[in-house]
N, C-alpha and C positions, 0 to 999 in steps of 0.2 A: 677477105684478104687484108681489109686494110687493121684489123684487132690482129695479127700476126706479131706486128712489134708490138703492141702492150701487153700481151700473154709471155711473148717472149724475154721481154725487160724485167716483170713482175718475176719468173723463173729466175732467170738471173741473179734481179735481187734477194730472194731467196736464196740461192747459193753462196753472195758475198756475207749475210749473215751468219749461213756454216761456218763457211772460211774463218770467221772472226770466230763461232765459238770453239773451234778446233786447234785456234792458235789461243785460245784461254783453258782448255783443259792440255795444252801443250805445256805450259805455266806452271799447270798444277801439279803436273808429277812431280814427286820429291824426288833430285837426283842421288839421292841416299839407299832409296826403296829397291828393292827388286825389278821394279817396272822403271828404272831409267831408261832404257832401250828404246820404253816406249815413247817418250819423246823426241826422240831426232824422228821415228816415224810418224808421228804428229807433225811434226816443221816440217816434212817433206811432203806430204800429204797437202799442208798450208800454203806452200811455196808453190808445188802444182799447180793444187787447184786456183791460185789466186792469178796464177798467171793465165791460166784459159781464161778464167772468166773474164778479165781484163781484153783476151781477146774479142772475145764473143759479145762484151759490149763497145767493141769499136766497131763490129758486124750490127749488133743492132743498132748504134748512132746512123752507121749507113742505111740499114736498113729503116730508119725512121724519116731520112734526110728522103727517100727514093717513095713511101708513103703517102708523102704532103706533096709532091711532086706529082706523082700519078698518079694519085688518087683522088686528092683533094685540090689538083689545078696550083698553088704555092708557090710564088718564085723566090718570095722573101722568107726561107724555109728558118731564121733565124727573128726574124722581127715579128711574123705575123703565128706566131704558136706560145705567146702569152710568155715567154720566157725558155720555155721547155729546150728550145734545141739547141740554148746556151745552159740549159743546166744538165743536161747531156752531154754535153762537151765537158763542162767544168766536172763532172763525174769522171767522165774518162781520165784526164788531167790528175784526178785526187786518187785514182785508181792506182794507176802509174806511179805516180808519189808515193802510194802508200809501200807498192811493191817494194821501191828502194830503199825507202827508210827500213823496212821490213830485213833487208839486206842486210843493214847497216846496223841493226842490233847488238851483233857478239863482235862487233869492229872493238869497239872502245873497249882499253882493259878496266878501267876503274870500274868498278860496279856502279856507282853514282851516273856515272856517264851513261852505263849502258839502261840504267833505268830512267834518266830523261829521255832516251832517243826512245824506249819502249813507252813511255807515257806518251811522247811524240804521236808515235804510230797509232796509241788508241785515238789519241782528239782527232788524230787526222783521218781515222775510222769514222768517229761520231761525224766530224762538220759531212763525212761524204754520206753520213747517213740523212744528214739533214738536207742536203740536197736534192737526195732518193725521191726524199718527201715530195718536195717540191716537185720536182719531175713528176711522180706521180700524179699531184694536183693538176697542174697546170695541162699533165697530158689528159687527163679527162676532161678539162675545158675544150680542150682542143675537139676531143671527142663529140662533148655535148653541145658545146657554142658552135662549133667549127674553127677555120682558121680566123685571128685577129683584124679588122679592118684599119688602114693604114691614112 
């Protein structure tokens, strides 16, 4: 029961990596081509799925917070898991962020503009990818060490 949330997150993460590469072949249609069309159904596809998954990892930040709790006895579910259930959270957070900058792409008319808020959106992709990592790391300590002594 208690590898439910690491199988779970690991999914997940795997699907925000779709998300991102579905909003990079969304980019690449030329909207000259025949396949313009096919881009608004890319961004909408993007926009979808990024907003579940956004859900579904606030389900599993719960779901990992309810884990260290009952599973592994944890009251300091943020201090004693090596980092992990603040970088859980700060994922959640850059998730959230990313959706709305994501939003906020075709705001700006200048093209200039709207390609800083789109270079935006990718770093704020990478740093949440870096986090990922992290999270990953620190939740298999968690796994293999157990929780942190305080």
């Amino acid at each position: 029961m208690q590898y439910i949330h690491p199988l779970f997150m690991l999914v997940l993460l795997a699907a925000v990596i779709h998300i991102h590469r579905l909003g990079k072949q969304a980019l690449a249609v030329n909207l000259k081509s025949p396949e313009a069309d096919q881009q608004e159904f890319l961004l909408q596809q993007h926009k979808k799925l990024s907003t579940l998954i956004t859900a579904l990892v606030f389900v599993g930040l719960l779901g990992g917070v309810m884990v260290l709790v009952k599973f592994l006895q944890v009251q300091e579910i943020f201090l004693r898991s090596y980092g992990h259930g603040f970088a859980g959270a700060i994922l959640l957070g850059l998730l959230i962020a990313n959706i709305y900058v994501g939003q906020a792409i075709k705001k700006p008319r200048k093209q200039k503009a709207q390609d800083n808020v789109k270079s935006f959106h990718f770093y704020l992709f990478y740093f949440s990818l870096a986090v990922a990592l992290y999270s990953v790391i620190s939740g298999i300590v968690v796994l293999v060490k157990g929780p942190a002594s305080l």
